[in-house]
FISE-573383 format. One record per atom (N, C-alpha, C, CB): residue number from 1; residue in three letters; x, y, z. Coordinates in nm, 2 decimals, padded with zeros to 4 digits, m for minus. Glycine has a CB too. Example, Ala and Ser with C-alpha at 12.3 -4.5 7.8 and 13.67 -1.06 7.14 Angstrom:
# FISE-573383
     n   res       px       py       pz
     1   ALA    01.32   m00.57    00.78
     1   ALA    01.23   m00.45    00.78
     1   ALA    01.32   m00.33    00.78
     1   ALA    01.13   m00.45    00.90
     2   SER    01.28   m00.22    00.71
     2   SER    01.37   m00.11    00.71
     2   SER    01.29    00.00    00.79
     2   SER    01.41   m00.06    00.57
# end
This chain:
# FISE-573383
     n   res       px       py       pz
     1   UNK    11.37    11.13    10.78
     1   UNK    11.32    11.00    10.74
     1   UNK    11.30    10.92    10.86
     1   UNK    11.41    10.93    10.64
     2   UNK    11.34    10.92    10.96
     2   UNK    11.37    10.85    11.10
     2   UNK    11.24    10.90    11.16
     2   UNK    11.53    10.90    11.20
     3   UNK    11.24    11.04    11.14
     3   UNK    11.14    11.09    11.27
     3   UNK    11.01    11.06    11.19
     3   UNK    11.16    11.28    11.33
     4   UNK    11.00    11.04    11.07
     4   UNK    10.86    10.98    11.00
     4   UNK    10.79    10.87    11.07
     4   UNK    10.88    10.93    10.86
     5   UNK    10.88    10.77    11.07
     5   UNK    10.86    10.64    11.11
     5   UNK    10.84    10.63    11.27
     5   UNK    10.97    10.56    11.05
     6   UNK    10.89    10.72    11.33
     6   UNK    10.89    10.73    11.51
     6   UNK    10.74    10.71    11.53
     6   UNK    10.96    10.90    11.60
     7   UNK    10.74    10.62    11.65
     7   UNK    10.60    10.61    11.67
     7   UNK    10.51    10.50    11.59
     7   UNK    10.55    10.73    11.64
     8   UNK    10.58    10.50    11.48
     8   UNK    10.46    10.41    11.41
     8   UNK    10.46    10.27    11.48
     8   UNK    10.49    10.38    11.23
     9   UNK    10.38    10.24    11.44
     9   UNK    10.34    10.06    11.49
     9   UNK    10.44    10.02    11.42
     9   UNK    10.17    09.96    11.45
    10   UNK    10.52    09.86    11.46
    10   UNK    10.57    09.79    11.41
    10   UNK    10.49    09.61    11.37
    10   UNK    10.69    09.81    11.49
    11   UNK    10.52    09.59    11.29
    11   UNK    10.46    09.51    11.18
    11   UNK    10.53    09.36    11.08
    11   UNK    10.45    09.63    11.09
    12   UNK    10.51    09.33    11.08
    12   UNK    10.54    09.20    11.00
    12   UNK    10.56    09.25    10.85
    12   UNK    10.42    09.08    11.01
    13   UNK    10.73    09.27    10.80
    13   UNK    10.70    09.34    10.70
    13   UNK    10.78    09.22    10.58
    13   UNK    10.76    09.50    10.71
    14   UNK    10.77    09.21    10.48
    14   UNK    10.82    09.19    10.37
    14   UNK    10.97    09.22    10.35
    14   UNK    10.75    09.26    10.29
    15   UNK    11.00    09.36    10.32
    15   UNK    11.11    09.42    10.25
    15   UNK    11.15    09.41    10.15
    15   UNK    11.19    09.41    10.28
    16   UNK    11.10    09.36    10.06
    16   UNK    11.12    09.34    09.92
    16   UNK    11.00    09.30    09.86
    16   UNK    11.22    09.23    09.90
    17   UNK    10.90    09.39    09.89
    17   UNK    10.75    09.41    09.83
    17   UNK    10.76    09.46    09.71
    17   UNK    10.65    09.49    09.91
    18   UNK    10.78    09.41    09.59
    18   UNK    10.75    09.43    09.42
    18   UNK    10.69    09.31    09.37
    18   UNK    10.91    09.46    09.33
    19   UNK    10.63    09.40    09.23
    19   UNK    10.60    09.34    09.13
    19   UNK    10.69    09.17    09.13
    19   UNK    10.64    09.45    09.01
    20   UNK    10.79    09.16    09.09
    20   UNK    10.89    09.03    09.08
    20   UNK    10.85    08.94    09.19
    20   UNK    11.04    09.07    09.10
    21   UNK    10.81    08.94    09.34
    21   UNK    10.78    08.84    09.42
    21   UNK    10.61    08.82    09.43
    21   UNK    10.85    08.88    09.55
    22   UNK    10.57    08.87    09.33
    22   UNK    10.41    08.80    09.37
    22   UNK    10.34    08.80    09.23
    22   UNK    10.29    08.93    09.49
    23   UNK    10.24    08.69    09.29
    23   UNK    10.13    08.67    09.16
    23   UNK    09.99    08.68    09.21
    23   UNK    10.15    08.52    09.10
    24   UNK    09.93    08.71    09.10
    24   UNK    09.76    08.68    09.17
    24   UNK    09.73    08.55    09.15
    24   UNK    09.63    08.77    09.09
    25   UNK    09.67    08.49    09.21
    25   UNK    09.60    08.35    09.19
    25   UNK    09.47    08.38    09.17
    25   UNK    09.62    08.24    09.30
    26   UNK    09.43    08.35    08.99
    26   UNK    09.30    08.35    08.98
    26   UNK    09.22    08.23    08.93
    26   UNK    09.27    08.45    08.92
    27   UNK    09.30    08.10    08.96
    27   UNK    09.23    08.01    08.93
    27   UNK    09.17    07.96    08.98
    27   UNK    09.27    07.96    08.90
    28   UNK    09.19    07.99    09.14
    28   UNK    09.08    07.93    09.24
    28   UNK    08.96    08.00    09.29
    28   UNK    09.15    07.89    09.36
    29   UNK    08.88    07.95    09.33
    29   UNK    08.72    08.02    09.37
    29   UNK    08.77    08.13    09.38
    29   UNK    08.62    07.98    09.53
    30   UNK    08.83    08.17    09.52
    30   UNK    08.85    08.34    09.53
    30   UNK    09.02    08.38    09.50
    30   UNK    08.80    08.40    09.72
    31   UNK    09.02    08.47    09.40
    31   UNK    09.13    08.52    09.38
    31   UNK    09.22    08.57    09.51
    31   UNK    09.12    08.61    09.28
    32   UNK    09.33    08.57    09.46
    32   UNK    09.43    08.56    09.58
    32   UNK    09.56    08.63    09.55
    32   UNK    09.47    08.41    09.63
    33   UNK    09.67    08.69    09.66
    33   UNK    09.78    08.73    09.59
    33   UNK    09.87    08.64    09.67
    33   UNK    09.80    08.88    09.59
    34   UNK    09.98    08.55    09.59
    34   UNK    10.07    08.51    09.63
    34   UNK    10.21    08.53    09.62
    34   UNK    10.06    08.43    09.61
    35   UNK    10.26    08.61    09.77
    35   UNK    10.36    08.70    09.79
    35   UNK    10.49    08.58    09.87
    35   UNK    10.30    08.85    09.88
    36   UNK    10.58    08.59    09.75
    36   UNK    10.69    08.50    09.79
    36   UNK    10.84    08.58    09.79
    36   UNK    10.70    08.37    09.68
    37   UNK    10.96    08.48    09.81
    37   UNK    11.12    08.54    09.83
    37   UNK    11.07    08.67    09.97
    37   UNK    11.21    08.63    09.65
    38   UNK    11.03    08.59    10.11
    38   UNK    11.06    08.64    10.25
    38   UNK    11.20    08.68    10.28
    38   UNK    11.02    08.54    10.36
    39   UNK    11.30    08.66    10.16
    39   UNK    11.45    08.64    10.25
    39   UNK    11.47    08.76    10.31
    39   UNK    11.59    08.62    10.16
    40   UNK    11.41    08.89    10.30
    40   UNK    11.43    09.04    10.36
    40   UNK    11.35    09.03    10.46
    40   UNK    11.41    09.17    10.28
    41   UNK    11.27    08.95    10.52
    41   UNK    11.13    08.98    10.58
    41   UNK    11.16    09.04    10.70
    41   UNK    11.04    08.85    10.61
    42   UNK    11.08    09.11    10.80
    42   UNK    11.15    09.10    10.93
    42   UNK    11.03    09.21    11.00
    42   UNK    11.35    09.17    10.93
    43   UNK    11.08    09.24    11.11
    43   UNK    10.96    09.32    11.24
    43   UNK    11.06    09.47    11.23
    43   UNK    10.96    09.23    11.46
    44   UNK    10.91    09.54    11.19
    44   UNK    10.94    09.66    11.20
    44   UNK    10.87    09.78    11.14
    44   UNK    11.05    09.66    11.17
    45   UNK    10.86    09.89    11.12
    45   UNK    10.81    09.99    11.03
    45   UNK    10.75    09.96    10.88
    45   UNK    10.91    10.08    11.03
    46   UNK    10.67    09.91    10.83
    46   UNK    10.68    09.92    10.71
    46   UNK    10.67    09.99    10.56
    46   UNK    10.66    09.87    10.70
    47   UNK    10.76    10.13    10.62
    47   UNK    10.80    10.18    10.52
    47   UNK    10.80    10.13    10.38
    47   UNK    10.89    10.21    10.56
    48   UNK    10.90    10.07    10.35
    48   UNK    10.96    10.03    10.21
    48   UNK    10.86    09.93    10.16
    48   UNK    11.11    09.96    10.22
    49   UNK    10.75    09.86    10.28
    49   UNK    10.69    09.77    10.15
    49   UNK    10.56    09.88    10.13
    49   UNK    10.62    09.57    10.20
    50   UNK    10.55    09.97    10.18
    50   UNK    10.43    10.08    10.16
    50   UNK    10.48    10.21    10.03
    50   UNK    10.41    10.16    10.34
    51   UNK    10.58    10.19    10.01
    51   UNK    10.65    10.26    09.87
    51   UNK    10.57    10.29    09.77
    51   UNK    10.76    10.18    09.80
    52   UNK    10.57    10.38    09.73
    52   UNK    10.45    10.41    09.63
    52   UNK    10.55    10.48    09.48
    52   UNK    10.32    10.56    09.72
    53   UNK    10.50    10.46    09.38
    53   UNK    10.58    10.47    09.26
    53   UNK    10.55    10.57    09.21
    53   UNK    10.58    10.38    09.16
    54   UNK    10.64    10.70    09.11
    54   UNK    10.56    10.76    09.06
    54   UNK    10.58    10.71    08.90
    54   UNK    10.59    10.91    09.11
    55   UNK    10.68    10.66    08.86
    55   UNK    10.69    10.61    08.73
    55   UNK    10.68    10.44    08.75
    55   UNK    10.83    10.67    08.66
    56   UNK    10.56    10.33    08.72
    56   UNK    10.57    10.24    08.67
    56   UNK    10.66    10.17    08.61
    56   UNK    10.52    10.26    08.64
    57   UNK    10.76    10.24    08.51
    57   UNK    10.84    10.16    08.47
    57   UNK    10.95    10.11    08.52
    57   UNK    10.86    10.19    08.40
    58   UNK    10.98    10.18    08.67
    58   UNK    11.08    10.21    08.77
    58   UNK    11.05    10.04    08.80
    58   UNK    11.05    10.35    08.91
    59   UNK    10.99    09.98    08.87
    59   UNK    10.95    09.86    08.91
    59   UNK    11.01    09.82    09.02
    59   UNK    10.97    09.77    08.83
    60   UNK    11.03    09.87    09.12
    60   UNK    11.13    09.88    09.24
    60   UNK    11.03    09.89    09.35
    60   UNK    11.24    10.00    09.23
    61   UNK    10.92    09.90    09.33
    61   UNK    10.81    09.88    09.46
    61   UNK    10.70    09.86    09.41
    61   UNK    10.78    09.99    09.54
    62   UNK    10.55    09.79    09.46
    62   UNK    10.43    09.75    09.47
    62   UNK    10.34    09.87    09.45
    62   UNK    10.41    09.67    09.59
    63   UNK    10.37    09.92    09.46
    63   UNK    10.27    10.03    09.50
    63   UNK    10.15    09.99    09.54
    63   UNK    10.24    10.12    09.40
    64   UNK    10.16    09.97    09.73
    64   UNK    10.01    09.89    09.72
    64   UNK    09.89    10.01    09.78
    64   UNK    10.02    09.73    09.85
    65   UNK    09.80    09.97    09.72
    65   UNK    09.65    10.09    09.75
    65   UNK    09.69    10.12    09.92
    65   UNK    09.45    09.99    09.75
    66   UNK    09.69    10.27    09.95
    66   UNK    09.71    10.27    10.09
    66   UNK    09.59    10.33    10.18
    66   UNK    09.84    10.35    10.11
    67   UNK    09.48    10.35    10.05
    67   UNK    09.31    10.34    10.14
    67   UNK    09.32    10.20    10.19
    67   UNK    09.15    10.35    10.04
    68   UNK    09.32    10.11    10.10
    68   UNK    09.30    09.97    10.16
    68   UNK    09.35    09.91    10.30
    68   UNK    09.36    09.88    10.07
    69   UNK    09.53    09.96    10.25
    69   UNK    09.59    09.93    10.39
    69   UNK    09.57    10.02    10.48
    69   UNK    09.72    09.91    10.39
    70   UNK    09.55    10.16    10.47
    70   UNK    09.46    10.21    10.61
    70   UNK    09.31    10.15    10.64
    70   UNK    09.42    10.40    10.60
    71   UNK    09.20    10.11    10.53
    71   UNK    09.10    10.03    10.60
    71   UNK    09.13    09.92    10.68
    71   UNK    09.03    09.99    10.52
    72   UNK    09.23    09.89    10.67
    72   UNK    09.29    09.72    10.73
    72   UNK    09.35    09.79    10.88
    72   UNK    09.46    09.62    10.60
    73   UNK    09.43    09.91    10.86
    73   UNK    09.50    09.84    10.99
    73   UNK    09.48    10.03    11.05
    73   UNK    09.72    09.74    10.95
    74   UNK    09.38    10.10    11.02
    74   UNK    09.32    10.24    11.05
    74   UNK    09.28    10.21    11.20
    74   UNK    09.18    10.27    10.95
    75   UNK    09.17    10.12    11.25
    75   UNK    09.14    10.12    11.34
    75   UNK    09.23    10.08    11.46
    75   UNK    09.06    10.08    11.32
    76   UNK    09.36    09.97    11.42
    76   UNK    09.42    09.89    11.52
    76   UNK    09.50    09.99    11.53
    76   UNK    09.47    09.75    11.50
    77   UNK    09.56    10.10    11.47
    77   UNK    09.67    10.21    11.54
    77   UNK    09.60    10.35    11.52
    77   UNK    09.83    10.22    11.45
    78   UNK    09.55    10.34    11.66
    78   UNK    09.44    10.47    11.68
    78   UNK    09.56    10.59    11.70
    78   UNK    09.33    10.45    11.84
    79   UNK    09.68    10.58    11.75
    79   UNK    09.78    10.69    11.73
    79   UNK    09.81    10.77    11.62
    79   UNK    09.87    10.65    11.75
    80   UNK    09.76    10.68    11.51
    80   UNK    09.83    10.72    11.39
    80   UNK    09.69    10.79    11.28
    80   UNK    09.94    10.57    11.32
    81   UNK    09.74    10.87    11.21
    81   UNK    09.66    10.89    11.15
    81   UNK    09.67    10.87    10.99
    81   UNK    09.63    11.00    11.19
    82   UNK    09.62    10.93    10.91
    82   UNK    09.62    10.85    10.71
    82   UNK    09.72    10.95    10.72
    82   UNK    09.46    10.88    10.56
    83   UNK    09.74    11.04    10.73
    83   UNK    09.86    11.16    10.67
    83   UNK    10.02    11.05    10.73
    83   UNK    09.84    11.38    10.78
    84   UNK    10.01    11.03    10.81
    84   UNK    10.12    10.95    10.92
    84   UNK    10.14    10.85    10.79
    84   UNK    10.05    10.87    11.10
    85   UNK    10.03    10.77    10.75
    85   UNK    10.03    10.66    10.67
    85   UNK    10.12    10.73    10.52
    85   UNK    09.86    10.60    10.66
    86   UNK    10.04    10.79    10.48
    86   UNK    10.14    10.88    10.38
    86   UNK    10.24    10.91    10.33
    86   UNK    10.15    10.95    10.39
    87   UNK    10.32    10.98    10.46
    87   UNK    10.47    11.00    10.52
    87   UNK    10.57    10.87    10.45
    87   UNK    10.46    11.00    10.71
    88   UNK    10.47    10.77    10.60
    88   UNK    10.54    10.64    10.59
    88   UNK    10.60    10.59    10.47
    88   UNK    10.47    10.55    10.62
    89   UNK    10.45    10.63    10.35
    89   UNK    10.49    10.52    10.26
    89   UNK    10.57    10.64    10.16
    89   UNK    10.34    10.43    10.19
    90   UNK    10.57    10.78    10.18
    90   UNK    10.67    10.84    10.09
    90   UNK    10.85    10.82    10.09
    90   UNK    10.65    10.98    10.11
    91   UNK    10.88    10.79    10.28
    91   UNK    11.01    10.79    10.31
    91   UNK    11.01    10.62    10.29
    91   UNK    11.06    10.86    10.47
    92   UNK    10.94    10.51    10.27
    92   UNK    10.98    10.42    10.17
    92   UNK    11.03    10.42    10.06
    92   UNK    10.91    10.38    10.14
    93   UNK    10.96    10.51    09.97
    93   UNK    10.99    10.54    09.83
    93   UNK    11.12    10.58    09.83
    93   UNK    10.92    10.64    09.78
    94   UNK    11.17    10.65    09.89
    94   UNK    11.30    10.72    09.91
    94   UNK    11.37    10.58    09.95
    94   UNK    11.31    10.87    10.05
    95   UNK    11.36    10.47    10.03
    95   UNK    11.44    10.39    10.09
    95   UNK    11.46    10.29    09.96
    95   UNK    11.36    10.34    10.23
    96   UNK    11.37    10.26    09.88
    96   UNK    11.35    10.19    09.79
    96   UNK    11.46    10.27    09.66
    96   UNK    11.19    10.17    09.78
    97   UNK    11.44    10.39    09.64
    97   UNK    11.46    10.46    09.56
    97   UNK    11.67    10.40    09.57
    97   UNK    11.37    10.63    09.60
    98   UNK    11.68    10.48    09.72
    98   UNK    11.83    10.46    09.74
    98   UNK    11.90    10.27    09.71
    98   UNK    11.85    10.52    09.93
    99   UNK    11.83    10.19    09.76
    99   UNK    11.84    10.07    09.78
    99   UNK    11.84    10.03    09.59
    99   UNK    11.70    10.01    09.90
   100   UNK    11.76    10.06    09.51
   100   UNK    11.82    10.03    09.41
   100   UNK    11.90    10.06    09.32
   100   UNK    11.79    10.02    09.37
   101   UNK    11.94    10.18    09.35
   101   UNK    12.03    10.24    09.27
   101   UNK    12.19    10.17    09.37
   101   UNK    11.98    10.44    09.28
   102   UNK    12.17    10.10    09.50
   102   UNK    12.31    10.05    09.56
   102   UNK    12.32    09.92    09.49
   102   UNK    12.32    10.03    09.75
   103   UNK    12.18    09.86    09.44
   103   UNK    12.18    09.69    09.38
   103   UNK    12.27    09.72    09.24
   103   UNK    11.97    09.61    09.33
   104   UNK    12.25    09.82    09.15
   104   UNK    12.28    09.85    09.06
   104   UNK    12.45    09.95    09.05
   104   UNK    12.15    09.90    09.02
   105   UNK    12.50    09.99    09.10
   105   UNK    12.59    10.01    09.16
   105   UNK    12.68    09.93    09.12
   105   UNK    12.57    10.02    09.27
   106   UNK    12.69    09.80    09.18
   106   UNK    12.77    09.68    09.17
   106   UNK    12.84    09.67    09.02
   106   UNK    12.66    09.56    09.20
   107   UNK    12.70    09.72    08.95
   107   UNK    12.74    09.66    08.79
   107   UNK    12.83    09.78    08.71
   107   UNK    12.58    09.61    08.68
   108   UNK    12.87    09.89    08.78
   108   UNK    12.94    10.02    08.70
   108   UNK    13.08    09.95    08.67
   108   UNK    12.96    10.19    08.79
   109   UNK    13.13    09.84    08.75
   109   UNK    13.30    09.77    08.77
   109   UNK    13.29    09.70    08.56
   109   UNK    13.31    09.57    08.96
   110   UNK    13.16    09.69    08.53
   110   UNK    13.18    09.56    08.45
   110   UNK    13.19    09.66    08.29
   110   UNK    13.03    09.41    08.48
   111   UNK    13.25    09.61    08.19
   111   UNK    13.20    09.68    08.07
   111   UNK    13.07    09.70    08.02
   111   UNK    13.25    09.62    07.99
   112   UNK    12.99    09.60    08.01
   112   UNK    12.85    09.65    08.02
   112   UNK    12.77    09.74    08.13
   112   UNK    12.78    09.55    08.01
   113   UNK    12.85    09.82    08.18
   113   UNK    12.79    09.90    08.28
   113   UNK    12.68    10.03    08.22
   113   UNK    12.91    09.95    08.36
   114   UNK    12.68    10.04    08.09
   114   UNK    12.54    10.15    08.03
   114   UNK    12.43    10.07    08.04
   114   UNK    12.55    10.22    07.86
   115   UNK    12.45    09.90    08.06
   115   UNK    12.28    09.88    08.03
   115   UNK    12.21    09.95    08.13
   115   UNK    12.23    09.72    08.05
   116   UNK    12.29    09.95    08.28
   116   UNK    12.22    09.94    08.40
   116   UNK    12.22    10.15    08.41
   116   UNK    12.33    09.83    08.55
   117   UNK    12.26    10.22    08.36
   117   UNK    12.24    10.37    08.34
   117   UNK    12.13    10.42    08.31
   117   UNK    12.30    10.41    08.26
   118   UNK    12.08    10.38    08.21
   118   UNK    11.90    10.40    08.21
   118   UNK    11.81    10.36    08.34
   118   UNK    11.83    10.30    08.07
   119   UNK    11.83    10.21    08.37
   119   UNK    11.75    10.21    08.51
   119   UNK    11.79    10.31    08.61
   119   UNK    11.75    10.07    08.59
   120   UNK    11.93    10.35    08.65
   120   UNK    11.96    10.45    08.74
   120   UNK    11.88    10.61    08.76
   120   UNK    12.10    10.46    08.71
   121   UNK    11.86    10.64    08.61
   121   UNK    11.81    10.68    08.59
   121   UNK    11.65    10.71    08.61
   121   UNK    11.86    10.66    08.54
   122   UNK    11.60    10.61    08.64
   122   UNK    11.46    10.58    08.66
   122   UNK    11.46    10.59    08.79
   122   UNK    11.40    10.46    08.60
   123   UNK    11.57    10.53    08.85
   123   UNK    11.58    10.51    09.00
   123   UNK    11.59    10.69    09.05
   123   UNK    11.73    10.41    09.05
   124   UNK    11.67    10.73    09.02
   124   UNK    11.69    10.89    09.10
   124   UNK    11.56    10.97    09.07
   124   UNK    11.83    10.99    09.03
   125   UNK    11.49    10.95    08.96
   125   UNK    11.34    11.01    08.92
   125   UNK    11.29    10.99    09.03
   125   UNK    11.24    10.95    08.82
   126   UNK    11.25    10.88    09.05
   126   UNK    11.18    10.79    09.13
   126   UNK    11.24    10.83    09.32
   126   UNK    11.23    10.61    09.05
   127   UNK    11.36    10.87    09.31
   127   UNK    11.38    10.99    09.44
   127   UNK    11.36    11.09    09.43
   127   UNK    11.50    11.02    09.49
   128   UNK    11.37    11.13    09.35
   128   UNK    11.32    11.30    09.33
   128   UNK    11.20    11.29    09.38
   128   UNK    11.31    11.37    09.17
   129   UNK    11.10    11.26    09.28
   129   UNK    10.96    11.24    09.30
   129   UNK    10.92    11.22    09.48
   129   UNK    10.91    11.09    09.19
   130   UNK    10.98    11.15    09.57
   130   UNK    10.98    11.12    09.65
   130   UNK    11.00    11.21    09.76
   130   UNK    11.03    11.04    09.63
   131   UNK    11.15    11.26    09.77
   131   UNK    11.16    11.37    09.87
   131   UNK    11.12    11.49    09.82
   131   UNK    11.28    11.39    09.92
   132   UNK    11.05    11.53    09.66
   132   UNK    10.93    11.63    09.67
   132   UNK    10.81    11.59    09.73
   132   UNK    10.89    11.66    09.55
   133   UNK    10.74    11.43    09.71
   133   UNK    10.65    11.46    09.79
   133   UNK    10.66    11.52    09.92
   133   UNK    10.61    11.38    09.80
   134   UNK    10.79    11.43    10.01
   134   UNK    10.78    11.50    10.17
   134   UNK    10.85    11.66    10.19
   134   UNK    10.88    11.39    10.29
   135   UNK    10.82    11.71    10.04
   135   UNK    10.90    11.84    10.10
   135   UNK    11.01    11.87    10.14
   135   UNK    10.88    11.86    10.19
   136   UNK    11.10    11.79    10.11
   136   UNK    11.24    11.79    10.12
   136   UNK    11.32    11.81    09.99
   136   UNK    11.27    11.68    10.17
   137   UNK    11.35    11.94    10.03
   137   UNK    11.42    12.04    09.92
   137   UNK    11.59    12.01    09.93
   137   UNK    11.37    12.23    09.97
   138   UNK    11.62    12.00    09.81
   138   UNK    11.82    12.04    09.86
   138   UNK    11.80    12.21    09.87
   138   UNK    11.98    11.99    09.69
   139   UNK    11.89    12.22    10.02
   139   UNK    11.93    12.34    10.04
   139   UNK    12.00    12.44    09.94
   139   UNK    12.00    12.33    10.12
   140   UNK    12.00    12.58    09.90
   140   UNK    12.04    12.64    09.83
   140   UNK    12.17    12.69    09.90
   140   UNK    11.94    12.73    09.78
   141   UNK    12.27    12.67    09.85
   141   UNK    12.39    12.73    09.88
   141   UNK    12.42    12.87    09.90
   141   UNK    12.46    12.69    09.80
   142   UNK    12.50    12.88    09.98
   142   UNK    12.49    13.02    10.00
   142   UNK    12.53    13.13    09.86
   142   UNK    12.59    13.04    10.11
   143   UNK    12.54    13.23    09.86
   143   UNK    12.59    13.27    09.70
   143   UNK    12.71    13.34    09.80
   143   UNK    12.46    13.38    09.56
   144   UNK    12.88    13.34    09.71
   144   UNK    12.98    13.37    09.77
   144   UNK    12.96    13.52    09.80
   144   UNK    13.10    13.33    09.71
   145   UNK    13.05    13.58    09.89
   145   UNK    13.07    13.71    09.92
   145   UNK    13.09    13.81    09.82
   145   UNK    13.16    13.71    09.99
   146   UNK    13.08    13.92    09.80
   146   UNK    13.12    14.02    09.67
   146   UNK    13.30    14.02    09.79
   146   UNK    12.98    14.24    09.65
   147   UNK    13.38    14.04    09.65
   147   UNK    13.53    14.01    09.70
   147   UNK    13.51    14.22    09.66
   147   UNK    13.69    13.86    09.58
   148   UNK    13.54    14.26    09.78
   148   UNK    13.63    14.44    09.76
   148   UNK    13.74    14.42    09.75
   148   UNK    13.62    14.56    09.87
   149   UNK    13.79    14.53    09.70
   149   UNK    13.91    14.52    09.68
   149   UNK    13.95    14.65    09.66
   149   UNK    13.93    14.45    09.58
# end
């Protein structure tokens, strides 16, 4: 996940790019998206706001168009290429994926801790899906020795 991001340009990122912090504004001449709660914001890779979903209902990232954001920022990082862009936004998914299932976590202490079991659920999909995209298999264990005797 580290060596994905090596190299990439660093960036003015969000960190908490979902559904929940933005709206479209379409009341004015030109529609607009208004992306609020910066409290994670910061300089760096932006993996996690480039997170791409494979279940919708998960709601734990934006899934934002990443033609668009390679038309936007394709030419200003001539190092990098769309597959690079790709990567990025898969080992988001994974970062996002882990990061909610730790928000949710919190709530296993309390008696109502099955509400939050179904989202967990959506959350580990939602890693699966993810380190299959990049190809990242769990290792097969070895199978034990035949015991002679």
């Amino acid at each position: 996940l580290v060596e994905a991001g090596a190299g990439m340009p660093q960036t003015l990122v969000h960190g908490d790019f979902s559904a929940k912090n933005m709206r479209v504004q379409a009341a004015a001449p030109d529609p607009g998206l208004l992306v609020f709660d910066w409290e994670d914001a910061g300089w760096g890779v932006p993996a996690a706001d480039l997170a791409q979903l494979a279940l919708a209902s998960s709601r734990i990232a934006a899934s934002p168009d990443l033609e668009t954001y390679w038309a936007a920022v394709g030419e200003r990082w001539p190092a990098c290429q769309r597959g690079d862009l790709e990567r990025l936004a898969n080992c988001g998914s994974v970062f996002r994926s882990l990061a909610a299932l730790q928000w949710d976590c919190h709530h296993l202490v309390h008696e109502w801790a099955q509400w939050f079991i179904r989202s967990m659920r959506l959350y580990h999909a939602e890693l699966t899906h993810a380190l299959g995209r990049l190809e990242w298999r769990r290792p097969v264990p070895p199978r034990p020795a035949a015991v002679r005797t």
